[in-house]
C-alpha positions as CSV (number, residue, x, y, z in Angstrom):
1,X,-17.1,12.0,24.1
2,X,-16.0,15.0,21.8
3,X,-19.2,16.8,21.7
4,X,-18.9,16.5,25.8
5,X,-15.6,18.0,26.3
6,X,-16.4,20.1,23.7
7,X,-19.9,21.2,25.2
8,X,-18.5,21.8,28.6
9,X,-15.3,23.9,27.5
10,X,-17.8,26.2,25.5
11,X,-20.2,26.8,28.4
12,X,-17.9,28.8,30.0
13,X,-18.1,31.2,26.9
14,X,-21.2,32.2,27.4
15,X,-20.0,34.1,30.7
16,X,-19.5,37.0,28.6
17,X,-16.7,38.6,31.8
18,X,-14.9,34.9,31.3
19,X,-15.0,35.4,27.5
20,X,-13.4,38.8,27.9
21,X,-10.9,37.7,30.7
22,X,-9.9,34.7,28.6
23,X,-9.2,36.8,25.1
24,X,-7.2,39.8,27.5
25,X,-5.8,37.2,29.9
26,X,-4.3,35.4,26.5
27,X,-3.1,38.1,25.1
28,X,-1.2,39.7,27.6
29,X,0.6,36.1,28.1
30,X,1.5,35.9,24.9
31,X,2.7,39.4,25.1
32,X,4.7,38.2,27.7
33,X,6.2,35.1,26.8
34,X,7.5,36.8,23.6
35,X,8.9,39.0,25.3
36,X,10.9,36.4,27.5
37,X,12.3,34.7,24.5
38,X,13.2,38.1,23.0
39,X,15.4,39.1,25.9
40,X,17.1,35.5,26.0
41,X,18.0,35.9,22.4
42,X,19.3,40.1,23.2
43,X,21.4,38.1,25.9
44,X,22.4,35.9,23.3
45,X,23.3,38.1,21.0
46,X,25.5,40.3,23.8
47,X,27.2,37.6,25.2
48,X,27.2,34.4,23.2
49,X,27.3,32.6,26.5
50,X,25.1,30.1,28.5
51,X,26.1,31.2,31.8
52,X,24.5,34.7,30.7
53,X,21.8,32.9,29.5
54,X,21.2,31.0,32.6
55,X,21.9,34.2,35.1
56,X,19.2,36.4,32.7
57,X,16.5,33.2,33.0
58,X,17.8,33.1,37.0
59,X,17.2,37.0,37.3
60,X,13.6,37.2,35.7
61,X,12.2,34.4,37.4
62,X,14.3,34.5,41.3
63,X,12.5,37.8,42.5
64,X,9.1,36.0,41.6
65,X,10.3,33.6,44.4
66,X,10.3,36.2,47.1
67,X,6.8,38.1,46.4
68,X,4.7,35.3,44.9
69,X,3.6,33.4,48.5
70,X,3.1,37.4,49.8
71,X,1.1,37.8,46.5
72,X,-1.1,34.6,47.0
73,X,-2.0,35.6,50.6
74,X,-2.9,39.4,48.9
75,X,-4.7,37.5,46.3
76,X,-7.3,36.0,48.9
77,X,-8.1,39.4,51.0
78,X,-7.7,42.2,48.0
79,X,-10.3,43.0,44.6
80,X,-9.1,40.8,42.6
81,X,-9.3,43.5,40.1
82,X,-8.2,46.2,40.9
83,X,-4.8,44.6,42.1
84,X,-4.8,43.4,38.4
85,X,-5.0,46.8,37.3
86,X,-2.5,48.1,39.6
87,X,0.1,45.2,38.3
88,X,-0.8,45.1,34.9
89,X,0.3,48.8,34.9
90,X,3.2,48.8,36.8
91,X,4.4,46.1,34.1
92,X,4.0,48.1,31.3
93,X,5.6,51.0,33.0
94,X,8.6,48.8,33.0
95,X,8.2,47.7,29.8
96,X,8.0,50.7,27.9
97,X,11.3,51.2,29.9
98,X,12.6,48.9,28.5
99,X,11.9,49.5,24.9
100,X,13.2,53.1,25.3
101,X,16.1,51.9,26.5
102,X,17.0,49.4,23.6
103,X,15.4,52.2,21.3
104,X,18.4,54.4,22.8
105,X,20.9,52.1,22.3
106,X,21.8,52.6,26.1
107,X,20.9,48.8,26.7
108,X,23.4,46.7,27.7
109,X,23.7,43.1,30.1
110,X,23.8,45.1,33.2
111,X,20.8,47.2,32.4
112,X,18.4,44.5,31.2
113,X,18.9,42.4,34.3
114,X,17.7,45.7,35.7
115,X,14.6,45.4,34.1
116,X,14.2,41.5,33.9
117,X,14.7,41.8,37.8
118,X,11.8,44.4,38.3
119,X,9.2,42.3,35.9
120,X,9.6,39.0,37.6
121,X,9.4,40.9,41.0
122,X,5.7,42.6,39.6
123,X,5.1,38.8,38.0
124,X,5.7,37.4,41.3
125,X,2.4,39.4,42.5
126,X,0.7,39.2,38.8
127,X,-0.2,35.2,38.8
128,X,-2.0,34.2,41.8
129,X,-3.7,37.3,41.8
130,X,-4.5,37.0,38.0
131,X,-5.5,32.9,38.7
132,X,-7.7,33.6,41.9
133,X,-10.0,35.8,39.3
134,X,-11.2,32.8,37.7
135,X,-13.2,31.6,40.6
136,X,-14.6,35.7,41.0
137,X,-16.1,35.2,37.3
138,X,-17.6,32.1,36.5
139,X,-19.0,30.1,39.9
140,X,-20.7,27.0,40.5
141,X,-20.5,23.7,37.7
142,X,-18.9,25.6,35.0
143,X,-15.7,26.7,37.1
144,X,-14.3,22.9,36.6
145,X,-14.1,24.1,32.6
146,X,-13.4,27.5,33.0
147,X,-10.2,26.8,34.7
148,X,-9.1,24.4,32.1
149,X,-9.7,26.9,29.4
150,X,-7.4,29.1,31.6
151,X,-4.8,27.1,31.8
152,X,-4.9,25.8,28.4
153,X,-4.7,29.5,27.2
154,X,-1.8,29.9,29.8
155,X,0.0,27.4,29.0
156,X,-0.7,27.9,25.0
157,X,0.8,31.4,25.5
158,X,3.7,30.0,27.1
159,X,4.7,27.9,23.6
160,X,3.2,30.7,21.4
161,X,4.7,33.5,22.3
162,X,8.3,32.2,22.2
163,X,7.3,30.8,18.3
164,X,5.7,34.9,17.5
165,X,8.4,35.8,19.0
166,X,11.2,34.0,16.8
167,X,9.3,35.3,13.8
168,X,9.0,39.0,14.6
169,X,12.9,38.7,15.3
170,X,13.9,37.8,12.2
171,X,11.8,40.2,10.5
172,X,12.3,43.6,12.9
173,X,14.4,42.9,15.5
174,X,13.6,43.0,19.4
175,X,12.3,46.5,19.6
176,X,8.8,45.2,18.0
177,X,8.8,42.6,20.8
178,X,8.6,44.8,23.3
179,X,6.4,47.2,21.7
180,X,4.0,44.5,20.8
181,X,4.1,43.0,24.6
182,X,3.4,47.0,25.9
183,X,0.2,47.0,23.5
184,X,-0.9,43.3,24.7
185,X,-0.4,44.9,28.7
186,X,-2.7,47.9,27.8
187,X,-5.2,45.4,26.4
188,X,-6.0,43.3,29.2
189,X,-5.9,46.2,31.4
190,X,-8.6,47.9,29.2
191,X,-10.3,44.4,29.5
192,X,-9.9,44.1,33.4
193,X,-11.9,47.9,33.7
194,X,-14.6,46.3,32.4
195,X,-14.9,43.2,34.0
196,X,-18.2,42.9,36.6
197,X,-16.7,39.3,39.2
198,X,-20.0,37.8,40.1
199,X,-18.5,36.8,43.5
200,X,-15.6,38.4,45.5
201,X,-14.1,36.1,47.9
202,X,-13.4,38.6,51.2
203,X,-12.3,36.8,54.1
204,X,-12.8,38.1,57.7
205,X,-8.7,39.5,58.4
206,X,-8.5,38.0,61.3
207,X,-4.2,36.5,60.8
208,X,-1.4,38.0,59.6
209,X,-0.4,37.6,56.1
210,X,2.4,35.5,57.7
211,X,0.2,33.2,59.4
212,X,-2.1,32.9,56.2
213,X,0.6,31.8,54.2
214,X,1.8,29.0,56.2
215,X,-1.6,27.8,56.3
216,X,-1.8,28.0,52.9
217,X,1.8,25.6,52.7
218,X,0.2,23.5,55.7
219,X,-2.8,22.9,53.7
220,X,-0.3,21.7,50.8
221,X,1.7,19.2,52.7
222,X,-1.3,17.8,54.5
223,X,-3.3,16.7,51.3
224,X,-1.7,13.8,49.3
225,X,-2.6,14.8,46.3
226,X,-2.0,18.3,46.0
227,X,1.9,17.3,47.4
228,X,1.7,14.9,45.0
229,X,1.1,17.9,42.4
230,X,3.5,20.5,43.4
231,X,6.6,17.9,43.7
232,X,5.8,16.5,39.9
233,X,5.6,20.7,38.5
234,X,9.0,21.0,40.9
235,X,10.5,18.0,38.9
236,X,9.6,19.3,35.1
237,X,10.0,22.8,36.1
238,X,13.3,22.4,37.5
239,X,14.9,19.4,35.0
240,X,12.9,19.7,31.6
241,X,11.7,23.0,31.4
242,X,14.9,25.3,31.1
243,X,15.7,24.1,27.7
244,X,13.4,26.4,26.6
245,X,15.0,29.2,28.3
246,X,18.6,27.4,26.4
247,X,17.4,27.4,23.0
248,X,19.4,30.5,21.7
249,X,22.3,28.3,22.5
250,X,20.9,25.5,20.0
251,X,20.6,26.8,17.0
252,X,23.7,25.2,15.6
253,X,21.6,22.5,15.3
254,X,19.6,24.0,12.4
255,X,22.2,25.1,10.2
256,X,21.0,22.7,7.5
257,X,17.9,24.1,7.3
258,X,18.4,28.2,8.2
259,X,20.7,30.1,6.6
260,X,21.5,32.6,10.2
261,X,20.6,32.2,13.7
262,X,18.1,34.4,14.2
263,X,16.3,32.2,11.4
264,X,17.1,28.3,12.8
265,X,15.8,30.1,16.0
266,X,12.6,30.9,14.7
267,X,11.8,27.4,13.5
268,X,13.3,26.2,16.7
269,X,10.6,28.6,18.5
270,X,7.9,27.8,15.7
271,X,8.4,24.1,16.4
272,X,7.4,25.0,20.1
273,X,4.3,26.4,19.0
274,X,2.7,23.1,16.8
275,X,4.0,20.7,19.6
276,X,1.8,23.7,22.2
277,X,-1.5,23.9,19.7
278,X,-1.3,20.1,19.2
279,X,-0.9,19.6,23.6
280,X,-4.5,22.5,23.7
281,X,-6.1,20.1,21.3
282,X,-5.3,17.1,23.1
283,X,-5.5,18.1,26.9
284,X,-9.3,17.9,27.3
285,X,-9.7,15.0,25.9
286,X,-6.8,13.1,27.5
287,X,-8.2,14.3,30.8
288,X,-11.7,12.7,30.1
289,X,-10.1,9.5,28.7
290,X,-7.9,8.6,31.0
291,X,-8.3,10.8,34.2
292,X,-6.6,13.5,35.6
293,X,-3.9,11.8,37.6
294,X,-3.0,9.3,34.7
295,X,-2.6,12.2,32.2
296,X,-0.2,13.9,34.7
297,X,2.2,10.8,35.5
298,X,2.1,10.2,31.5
299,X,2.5,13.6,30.3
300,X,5.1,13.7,32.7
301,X,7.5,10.5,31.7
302,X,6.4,11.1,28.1
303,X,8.3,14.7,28.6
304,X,11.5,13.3,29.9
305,X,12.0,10.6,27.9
306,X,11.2,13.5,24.9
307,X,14.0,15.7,26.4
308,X,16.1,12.6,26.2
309,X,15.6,11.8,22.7
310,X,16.1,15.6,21.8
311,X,19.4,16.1,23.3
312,X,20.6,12.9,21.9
313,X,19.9,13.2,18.6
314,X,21.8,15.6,16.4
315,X,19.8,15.6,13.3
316,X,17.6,18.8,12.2
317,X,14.7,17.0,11.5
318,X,14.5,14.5,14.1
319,X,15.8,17.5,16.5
320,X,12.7,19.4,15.7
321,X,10.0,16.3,16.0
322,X,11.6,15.6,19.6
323,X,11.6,19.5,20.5
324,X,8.1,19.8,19.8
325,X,6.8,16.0,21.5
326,X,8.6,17.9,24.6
327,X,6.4,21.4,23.9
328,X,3.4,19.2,23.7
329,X,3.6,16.7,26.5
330,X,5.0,20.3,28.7
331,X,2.1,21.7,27.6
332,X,-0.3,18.9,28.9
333,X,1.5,18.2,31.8
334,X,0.7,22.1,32.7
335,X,-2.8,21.8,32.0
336,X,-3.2,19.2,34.5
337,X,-1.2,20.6,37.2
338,X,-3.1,23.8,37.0
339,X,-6.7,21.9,36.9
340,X,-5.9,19.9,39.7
341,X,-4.7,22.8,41.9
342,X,-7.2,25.3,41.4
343,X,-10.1,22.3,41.8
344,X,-9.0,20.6,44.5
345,X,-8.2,23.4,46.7
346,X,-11.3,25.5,48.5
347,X,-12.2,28.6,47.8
348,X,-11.0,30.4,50.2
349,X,-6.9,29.2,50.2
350,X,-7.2,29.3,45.8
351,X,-5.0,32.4,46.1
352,X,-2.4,30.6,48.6
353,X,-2.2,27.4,46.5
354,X,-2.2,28.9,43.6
355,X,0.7,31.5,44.3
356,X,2.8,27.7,45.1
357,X,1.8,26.4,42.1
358,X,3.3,30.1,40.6
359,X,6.5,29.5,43.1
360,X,7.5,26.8,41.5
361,X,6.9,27.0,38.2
362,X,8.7,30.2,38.2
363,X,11.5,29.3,40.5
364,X,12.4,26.1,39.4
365,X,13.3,26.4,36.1
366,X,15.3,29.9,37.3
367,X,17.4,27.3,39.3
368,X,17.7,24.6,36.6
369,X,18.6,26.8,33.8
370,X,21.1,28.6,36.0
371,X,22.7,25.1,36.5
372,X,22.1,23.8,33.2
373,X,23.6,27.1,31.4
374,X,26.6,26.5,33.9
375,X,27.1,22.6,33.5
376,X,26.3,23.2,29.9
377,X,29.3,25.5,29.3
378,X,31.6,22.6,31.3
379,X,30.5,19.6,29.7
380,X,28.5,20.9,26.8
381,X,24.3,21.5,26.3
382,X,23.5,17.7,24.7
383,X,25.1,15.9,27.7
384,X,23.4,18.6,30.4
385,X,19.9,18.0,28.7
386,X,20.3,14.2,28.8
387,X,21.3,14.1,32.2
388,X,18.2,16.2,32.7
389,X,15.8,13.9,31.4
390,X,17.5,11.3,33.3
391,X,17.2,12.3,36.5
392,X,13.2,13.7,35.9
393,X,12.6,9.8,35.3
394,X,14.1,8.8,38.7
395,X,12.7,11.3,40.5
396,X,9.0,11.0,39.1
397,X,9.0,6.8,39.4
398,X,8.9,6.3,42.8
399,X,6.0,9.6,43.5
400,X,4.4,8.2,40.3
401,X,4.3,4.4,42.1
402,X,2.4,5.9,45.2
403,X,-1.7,5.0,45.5
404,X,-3.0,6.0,48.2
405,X,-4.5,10.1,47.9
406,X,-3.1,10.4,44.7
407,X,-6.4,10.2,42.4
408,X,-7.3,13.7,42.1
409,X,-10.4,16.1,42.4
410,X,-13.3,14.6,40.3
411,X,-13.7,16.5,37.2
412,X,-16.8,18.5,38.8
413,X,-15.0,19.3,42.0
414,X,-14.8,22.9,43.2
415,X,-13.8,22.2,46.8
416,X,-12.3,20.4,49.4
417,X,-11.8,20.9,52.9
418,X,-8.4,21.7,54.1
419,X,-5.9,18.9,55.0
420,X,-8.2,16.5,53.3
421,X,-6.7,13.9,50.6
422,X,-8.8,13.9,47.5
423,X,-10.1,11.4,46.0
């Protein structure tokens, strides 16, 4: 079975555009992604506050809630490429902004939210449009694979870059954070000029982009599985997830072992990034062993019930193994979601679906760690988190108990017809 997976993850590689999307792709995410963590901790460090913490998570991620259905429907009439261009510049603009500013010293709460608020408004166009490319690349049996590399990579950035992120903290600071995420923009935009799609999708306009996003949410509700999909993201996203957008507010945890906070929060960070290489390693495999709609319901409880081990135990050690069980089942749980959506949905809707699958797992955890920084100040982070985890489990039981449509895309499947369950 290893020399399978193994054989059909590498295929895609020899795609040299894929290769080159997947190296640019990866490192502008993990440009990003450090960049998230490192404007937590600046909020942090401002306010000492989780309401702060929760209204700079809400304000990066809220905007993306507006533009990303508008940027799905872009996604499946625009290039492709081009619009990642345009974004992937505009991003940077903003960023180097950004780093001025703190270089400055001008910065302050008011002024980042500024620029947190403009990034997740260009994100909120960035994902589907970046996501749709797959399927421009790499066509036909190898898509299946490429997409799990994809979001393996995604999702892998997602854990890395917070863990980078810790460590260049404690050694320089924020301002190399920022720096470092302009240089990994410029990268993938220098990647994306040289990247020849063997296929671009370009629909007949016939609808508005109105009408071609509620088709893309009808095709959603109609198919069992891919409802099935979007509610269990909406349920990690929304009651799991935000701890990592808390953890500045939990490194009291580590005094035993770090000697100032910047410190315990890199090893809180760096723990986030073992749990996220261990959940790459694993996810192929899992998804071959067991099938893609057992990983996700496992994955899934195995997340909550990690969340609730890590908020009630206060211990460094055991603090740390829980944190990173939660990074790696996250991590898996992602994987699947994102297999299963851009498989199972056709060709021509990708961009819709996708920019759903982006809605939520942008906007949800905005909401939850809004309410979790504010119920976390009243009644404290450890009983927040458990309460959490708690509810994830009730929520995901009874969707998890449901049969019928709920099986998923074969692991070959590239398309479906709309409205369709898959089987």
């Amino acid at each position: 079975m290893t020399a399978s997976v193994m054989g059909g993850l590498m295929a895609s590689f020899r795609n040299p555009g894929y290769a080159r999307y997947t190296f640019g792709n990866f490192a502008s995410m993990t440009g990003t992604w450090m960049q998230r963590m490192a404007v937590a901790w600046l909020t942090w460090e401002m306010t000492h506050s989780t309401i702060w913490l929760g209204i700079i998570a809400f304000s990066d991620l809220a905007p993306s809630m507006v533009v990303t259905p508008l940027g799905g429907a872009l996604a499946d009439r625009v290039d492709r490429i081009r619009a990642v261009i345009l974004v992937q510049s505009l991003a940077l603009l903003i960023v180097i902004g950004l780093l001025v500013s703190q270089m400055m010293g001008v910065l302050d709460i008011s002024i980042l939210i500024v620029f947190v608020c403009l990034l997740g408004i260009i994100n909120g166009f960035d994902l589907p449009i970046r996501q749709s490319l797959i399927g421009d690349i790499v066509t036909g049996d190898n898509l299946p694979e490429a997409v799990a590399i994809s979001a393996m990579s995604f999702n892998f950035a997602r854990m890395l870059g917070p863990a980078l992120a810790g460590l260049v903290i404690t050694l320089g600071g924020v301002g190399p954070v920022f720096a470092i995420n302009a240089a990994s923009f410029m990268f993938f935009i220098w990647i994306a000029l040289r990247l020849n799609p063997v296929r671009r999708d370009r629909p007949t306009q016939r609808d508005s982009i109105l009408s071609d996003i509620i088709a893309g949410l009808r095709l959603i509700w109609r198919d069992a599985f891919l409802r099935f999909v979007m509610i269990m993201l909406f349920t990690v996203s929304a009651l799991i997830r935000p701890v990592f957008e808390l953890l500045p507010a939990l490194t009291g945890r580590m005094e035993v072992l770090a000697s100032g906070s910047a410190v315990a929060l890199s090893i809180l960070t760096s723990t986030l990034g073992i749990g996220a290489v261990l959940g790459v390693l694993a996810a192929p495999f899992l998804r071959v062993a067991v099938g893609l709609r057992y990983m996700l319901i496992g994955s899934a409880f195995a997340t909550a019930i990690s969340l609730m081990c890590f908020a009630i135990v206060e211990q460094a050690l055991a603090s740390l193994i829980s944190l990173g069980l939660v990074s790696f089942f996250v991590l898996i749980n992602s994987v699947g979601i994102q297999v299963a959506v851009h498989t199972g949905t056709p060709a021509e809707f990708r961009g819709r679906t996708l920019s759903v699958q982006g809605l939520i797992f942008r906007g949800a955890p905005a909401i939850g760690a809004l309410g979790m920084g504010v119920l976390g100040s009243a009644f404290g982070l450890q009983v927040t988190l458990l309460a959490g985890g708690v509810v994830a489990l009730l929520l995901l039981l009874p969707w998890s108990l449901v049969k019928a449509g709920t099986q998923g895309p074969p692991a070959t499947a590239t398309k479906s017809k709309p409205g369709e369950n898959v089987e």
